[in-house]
ZAMAR-707220 format. One record per residue: x, y, z of N, C-alpha, C in turn; residue number from 1; residue in one letter. Coordinates in steps of 0.001 Angstrom, whole numbers. Each point is the difference from the previous one (the first is absolute). Example, Ala and Ser with C-alpha at 12.3 -4.5 7.8 and 13.67 -1.06 7.14 Angstrom:
+---------+---------+---------+---------+----------+---------+---------+---------+---------+-----+--------+
|  n.east | n.north |    n.up | ca.east | ca.north |   ca.up |  c.east | c.north |    c.up | num | residu |
+---------+---------+---------+---------+----------+---------+---------+---------+---------+-----+--------+
|   13190 |   -5690 |    7800 |    -890 |     1190 |       0 |     900 |    1200 |       0 |   1 |      A |
|    -350 |    1050 |    -720 |     820 |     1190 |      60 |    -770 |    1090 |     730 |   2 |      S |
+---------+---------+---------+---------+----------+---------+---------+---------+---------+-----+--------+
This chain:
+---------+---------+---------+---------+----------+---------+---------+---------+---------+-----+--------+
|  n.east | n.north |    n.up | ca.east | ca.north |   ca.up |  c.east | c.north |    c.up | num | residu |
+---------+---------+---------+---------+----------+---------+---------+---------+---------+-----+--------+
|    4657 |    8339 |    7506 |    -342 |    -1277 |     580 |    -232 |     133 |    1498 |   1 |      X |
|     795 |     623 |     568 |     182 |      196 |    1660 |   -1343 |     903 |     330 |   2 |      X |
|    -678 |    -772 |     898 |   -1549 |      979 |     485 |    -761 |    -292 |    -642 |   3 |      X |
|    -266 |    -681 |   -1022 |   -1456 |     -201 |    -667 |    -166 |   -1261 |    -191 |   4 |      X |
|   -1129 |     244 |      88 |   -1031 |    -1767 |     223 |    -409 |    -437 |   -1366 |   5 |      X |
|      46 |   -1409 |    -262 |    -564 |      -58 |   -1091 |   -1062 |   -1002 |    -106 |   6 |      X |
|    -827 |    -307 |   -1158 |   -1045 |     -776 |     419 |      45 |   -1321 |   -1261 |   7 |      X |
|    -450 |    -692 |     736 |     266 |     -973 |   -1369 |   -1109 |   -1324 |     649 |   8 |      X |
|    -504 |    -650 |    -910 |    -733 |    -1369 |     -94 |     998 |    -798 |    1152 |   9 |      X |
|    -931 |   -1316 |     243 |     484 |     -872 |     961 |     337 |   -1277 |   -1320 |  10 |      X |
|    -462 |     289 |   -1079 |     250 |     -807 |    -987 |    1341 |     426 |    -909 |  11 |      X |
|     378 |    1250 |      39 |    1464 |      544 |    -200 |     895 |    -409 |     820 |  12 |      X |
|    -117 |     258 |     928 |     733 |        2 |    1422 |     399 |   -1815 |     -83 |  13 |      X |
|   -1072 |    -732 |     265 |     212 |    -1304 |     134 |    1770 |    -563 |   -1367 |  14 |      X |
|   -1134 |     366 |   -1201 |    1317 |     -574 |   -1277 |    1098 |    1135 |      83 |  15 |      X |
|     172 |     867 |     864 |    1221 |      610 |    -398 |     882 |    -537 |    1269 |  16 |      X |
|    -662 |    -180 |    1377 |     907 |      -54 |     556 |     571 |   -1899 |    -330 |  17 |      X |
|    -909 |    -612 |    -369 |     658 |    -1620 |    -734 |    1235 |     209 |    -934 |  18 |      X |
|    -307 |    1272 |    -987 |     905 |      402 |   -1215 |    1167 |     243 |     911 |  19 |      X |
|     491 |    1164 |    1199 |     677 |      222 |     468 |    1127 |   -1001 |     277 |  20 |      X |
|    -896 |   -1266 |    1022 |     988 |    -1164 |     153 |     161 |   -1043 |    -178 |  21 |      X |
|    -372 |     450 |   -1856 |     560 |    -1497 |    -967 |     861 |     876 |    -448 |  22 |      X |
|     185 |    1271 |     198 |    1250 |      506 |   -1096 |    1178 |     277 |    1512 |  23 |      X |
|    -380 |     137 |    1148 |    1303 |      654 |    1050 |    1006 |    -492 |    -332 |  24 |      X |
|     101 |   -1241 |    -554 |    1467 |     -447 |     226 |     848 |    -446 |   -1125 |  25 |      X |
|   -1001 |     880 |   -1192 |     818 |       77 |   -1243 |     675 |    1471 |     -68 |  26 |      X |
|    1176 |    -565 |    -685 |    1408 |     1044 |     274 |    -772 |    1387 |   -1284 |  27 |      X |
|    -916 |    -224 |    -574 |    -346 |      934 |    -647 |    -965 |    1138 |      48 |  28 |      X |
|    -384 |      -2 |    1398 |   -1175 |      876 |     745 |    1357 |     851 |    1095 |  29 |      X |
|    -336 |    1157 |     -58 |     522 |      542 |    1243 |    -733 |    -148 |    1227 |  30 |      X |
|     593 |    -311 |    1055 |    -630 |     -871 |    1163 |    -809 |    1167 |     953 |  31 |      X |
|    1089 |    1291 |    -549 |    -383 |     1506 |    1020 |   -1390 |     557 |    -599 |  32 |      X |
|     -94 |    -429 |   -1176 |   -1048 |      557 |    -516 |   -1186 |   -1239 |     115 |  33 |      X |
|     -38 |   -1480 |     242 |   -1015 |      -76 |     107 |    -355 |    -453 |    1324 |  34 |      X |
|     755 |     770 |     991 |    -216 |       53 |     858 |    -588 |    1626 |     636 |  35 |      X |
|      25 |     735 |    -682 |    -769 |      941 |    -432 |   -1351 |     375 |    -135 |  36 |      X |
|      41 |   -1029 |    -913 |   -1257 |     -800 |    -284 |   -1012 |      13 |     498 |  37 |      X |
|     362 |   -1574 |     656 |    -314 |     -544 |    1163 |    -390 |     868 |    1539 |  38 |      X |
|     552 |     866 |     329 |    -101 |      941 |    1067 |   -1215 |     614 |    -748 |  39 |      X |
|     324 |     872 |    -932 |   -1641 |      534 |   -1009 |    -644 |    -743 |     252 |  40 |      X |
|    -683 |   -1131 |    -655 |   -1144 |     -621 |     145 |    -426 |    -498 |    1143 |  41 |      X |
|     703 |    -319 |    1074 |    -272 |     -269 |    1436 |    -798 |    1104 |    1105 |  42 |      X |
|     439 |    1363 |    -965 |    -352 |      935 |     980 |   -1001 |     819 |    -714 |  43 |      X |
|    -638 |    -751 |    -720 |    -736 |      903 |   -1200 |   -1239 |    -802 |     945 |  44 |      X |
|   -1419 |     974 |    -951 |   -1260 |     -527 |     637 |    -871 |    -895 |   -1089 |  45 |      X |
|    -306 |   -1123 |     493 |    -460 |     -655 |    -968 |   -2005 |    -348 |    -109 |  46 |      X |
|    -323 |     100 |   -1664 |    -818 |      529 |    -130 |    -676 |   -1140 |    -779 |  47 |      X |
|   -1516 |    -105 |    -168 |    -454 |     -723 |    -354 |    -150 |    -151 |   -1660 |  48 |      X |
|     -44 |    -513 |    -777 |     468 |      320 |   -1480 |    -803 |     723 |    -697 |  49 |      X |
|   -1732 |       6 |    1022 |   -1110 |     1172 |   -1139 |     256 |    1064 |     845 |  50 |      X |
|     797 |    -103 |    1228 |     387 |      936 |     529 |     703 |    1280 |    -420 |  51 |      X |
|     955 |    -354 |    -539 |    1224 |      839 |    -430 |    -346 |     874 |    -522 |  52 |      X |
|     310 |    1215 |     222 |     -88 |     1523 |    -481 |     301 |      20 |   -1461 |  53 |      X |
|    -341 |     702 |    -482 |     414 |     -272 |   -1880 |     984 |     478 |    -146 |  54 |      X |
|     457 |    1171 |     738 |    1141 |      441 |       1 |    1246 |    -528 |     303 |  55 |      X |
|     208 |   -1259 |     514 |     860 |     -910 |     708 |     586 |    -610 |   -1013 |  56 |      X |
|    1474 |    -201 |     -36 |     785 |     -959 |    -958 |    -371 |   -1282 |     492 |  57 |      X |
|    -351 |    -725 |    -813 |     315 |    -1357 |     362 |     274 |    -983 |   -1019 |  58 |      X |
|     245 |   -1197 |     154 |    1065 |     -869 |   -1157 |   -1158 |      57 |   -1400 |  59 |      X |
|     823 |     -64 |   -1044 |    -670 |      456 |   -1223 |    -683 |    1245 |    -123 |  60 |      X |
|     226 |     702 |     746 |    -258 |     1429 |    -110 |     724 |     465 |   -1206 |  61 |      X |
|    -642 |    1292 |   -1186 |     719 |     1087 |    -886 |     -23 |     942 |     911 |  62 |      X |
|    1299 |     628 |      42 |    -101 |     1586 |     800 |     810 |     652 |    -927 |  63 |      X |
|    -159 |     922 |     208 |     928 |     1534 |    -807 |     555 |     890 |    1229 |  64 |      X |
|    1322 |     -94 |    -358 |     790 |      653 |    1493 |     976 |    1249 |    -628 |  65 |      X |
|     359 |     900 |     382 |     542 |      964 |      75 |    1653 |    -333 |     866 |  66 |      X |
|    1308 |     348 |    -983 |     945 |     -199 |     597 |     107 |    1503 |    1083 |  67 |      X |
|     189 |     476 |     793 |    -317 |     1356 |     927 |    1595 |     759 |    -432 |  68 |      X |
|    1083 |    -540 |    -352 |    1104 |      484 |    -563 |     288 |     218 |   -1466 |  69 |      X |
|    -409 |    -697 |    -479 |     296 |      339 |   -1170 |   -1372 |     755 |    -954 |  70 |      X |
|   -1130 |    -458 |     532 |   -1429 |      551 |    -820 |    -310 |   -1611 |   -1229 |  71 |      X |
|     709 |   -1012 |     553 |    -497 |     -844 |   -1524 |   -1226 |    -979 |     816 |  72 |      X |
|    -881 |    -241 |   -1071 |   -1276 |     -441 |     516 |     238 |   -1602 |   -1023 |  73 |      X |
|    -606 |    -773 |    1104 |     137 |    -1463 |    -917 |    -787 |    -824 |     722 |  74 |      X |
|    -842 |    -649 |   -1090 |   -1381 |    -1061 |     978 |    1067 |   -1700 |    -491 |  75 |      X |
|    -506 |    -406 |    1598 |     589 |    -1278 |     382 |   -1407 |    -732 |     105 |  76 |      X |
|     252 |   -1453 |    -305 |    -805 |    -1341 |     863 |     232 |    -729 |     799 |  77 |      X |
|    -273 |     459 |    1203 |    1011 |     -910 |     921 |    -721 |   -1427 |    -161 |  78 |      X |
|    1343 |   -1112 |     -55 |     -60 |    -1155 |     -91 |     736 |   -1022 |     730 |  79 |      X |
|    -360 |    -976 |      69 |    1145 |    -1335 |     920 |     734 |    -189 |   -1502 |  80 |      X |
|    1005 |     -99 |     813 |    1377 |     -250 |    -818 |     -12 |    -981 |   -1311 |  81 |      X |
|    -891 |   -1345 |    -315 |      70 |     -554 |   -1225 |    -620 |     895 |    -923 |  82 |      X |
|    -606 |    1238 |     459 |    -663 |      850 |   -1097 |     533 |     950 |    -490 |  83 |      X |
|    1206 |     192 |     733 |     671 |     1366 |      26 |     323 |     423 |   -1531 |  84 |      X |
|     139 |    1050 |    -763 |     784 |        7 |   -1192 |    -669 |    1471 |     185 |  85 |      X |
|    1636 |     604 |       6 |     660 |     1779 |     343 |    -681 |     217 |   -1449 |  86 |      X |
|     500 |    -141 |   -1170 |    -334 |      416 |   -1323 |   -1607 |     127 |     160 |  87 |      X |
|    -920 |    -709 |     694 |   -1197 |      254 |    -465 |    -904 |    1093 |    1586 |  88 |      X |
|    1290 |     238 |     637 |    -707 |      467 |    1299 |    -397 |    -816 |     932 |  89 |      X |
|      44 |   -1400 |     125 |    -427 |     -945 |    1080 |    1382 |      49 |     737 |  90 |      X |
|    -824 |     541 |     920 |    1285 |      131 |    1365 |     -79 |    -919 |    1164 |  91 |      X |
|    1044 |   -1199 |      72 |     350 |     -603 |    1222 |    -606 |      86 |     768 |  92 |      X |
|    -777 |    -481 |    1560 |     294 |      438 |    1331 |    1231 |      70 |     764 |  93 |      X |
|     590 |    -849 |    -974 |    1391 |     -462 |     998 |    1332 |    1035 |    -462 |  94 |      X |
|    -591 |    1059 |    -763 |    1046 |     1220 |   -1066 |    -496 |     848 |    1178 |  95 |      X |
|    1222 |     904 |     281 |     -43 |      408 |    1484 |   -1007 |    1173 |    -640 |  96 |      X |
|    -217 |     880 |    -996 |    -675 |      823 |    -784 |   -1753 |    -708 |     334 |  97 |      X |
|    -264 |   -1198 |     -58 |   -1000 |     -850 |    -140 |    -569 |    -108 |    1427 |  98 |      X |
|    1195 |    -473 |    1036 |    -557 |      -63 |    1461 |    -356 |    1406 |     512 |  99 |      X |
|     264 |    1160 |    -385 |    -440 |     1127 |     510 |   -1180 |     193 |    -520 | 100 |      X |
|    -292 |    -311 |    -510 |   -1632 |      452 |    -806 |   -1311 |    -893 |    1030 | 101 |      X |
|     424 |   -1074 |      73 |   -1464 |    -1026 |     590 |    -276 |    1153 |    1265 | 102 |      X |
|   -1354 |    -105 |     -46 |    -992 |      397 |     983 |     -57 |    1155 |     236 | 103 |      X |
|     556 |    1259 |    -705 |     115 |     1321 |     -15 |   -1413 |     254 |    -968 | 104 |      X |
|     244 |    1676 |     420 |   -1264 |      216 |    -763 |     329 |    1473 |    -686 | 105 |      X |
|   -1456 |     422 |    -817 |     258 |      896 |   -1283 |     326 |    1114 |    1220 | 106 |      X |
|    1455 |    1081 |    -449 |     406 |     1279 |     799 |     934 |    -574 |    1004 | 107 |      X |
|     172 |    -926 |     137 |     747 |     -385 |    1064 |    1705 |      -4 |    -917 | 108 |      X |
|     366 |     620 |     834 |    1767 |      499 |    -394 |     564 |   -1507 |    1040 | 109 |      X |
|     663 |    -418 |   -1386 |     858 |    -1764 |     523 |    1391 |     668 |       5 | 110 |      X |
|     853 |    -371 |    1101 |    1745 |     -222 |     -68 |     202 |    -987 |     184 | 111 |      X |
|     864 |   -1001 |    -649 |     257 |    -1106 |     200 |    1671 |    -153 |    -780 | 112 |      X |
|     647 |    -926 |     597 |    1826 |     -176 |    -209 |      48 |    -316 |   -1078 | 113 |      X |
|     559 |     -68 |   -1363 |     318 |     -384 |   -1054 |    1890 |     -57 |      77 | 114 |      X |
|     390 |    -963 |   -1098 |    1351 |      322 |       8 |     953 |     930 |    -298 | 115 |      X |
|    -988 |     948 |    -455 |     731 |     1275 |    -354 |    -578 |     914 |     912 | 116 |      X |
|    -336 |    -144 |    1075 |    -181 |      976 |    1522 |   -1706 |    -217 |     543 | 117 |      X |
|   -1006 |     770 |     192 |    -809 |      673 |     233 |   -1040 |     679 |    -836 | 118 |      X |
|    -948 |   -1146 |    -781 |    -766 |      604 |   -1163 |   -1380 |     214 |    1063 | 119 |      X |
|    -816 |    1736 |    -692 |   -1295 |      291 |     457 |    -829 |     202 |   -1185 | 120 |      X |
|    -907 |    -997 |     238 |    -968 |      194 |   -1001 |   -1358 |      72 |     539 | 121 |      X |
|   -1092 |     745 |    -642 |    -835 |      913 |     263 |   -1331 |   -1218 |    -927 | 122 |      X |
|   -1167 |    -582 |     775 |    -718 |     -571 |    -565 |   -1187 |     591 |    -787 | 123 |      X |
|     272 |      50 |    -998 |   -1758 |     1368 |    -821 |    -804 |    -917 |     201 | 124 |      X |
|     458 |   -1111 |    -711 |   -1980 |     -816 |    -412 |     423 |   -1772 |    -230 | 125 |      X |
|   -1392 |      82 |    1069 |    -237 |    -1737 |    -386 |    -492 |    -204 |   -1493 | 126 |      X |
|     517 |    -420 |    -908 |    -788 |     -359 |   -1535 |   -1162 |   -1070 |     327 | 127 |      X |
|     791 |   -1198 |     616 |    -830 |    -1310 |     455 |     428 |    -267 |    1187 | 128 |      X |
|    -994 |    -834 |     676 |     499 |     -260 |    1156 |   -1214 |   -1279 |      30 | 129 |      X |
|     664 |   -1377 |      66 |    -866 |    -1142 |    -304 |   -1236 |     -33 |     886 | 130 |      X |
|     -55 |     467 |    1238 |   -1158 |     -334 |     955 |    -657 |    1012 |      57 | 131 |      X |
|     242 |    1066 |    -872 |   -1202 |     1202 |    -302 |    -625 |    -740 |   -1344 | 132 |      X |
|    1068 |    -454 |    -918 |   -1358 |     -887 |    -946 |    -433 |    -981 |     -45 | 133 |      X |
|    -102 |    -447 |    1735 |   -1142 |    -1102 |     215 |    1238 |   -1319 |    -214 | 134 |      X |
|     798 |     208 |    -358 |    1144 |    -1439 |    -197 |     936 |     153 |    1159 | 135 |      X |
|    -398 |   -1166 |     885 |     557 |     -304 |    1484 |    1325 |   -1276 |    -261 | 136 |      X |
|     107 |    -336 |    -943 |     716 |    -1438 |     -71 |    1238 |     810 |    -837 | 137 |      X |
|     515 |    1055 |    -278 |    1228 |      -68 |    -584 |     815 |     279 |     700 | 138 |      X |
+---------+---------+---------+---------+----------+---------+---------+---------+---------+-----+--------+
């Protein structure tokens, strides 16, 4: 996380940082982490939506990531939280696993805090990525 830039829509950026503070002051978000967040997307560069590199996570993105410790490979969808469901791979933004992913791109090695320490995962491949197929509104 520390040193790298990330890039993301002004149309991401806008609904996540709203998402951020309708949830701050529910006791069920860790506050360190979405404040985390928040520092991420503030300092990230923001991009126009036919803009975006294809390679770039962004919300409703499929990616396939590489755990860098253990070798297990598992494709996520990152999603806003009413979509979330672990069993089918739709991953949170607000799942600290979920906030490390937005605006990174394919090869880019993520560290980000989990509750069990310090997970690095290794990005192979965008599957989808909504504003490479022409769909700007998800």
């Amino acid at each position: 996380m520390a040193g790298r830039t990330i890039h993301l829509t002004k149309f991401d950026m806008d609904r996540l940082l709203e998402l951020i503070e309708g949830v701050r002051s529910s006791p069920k978000f860790n506050k360190v982490n979405l404040d985390l967040l928040e520092k991420e997307l503030y300092s990230g560069i923001l991009v126009d939506p036919t803009d975006v590199p294809r390679d770039v996570i962004t919300m409703n993105s499929t990616i396939s990531v590489t755990d860098t410790e253990s070798g297990e490979k598992t494709t996520y969808t990152l999603v806003f939280p009413s979509e979330a469901n672990i069993s089918e791979n739709k991953l949170s933004i607000l799942a600290p696993l979920g906030m490390a992913l937005i605006g990174y791109r394919k090869g880019d090695i993520i560290e980000w805090p989990v509750p069990s320490g310090v997970r690095k995962l290794k990005v192979d491949e965008i599957i989808y990525q909504p504003e490479a197929a022409g769909n700007y509104s998800l």
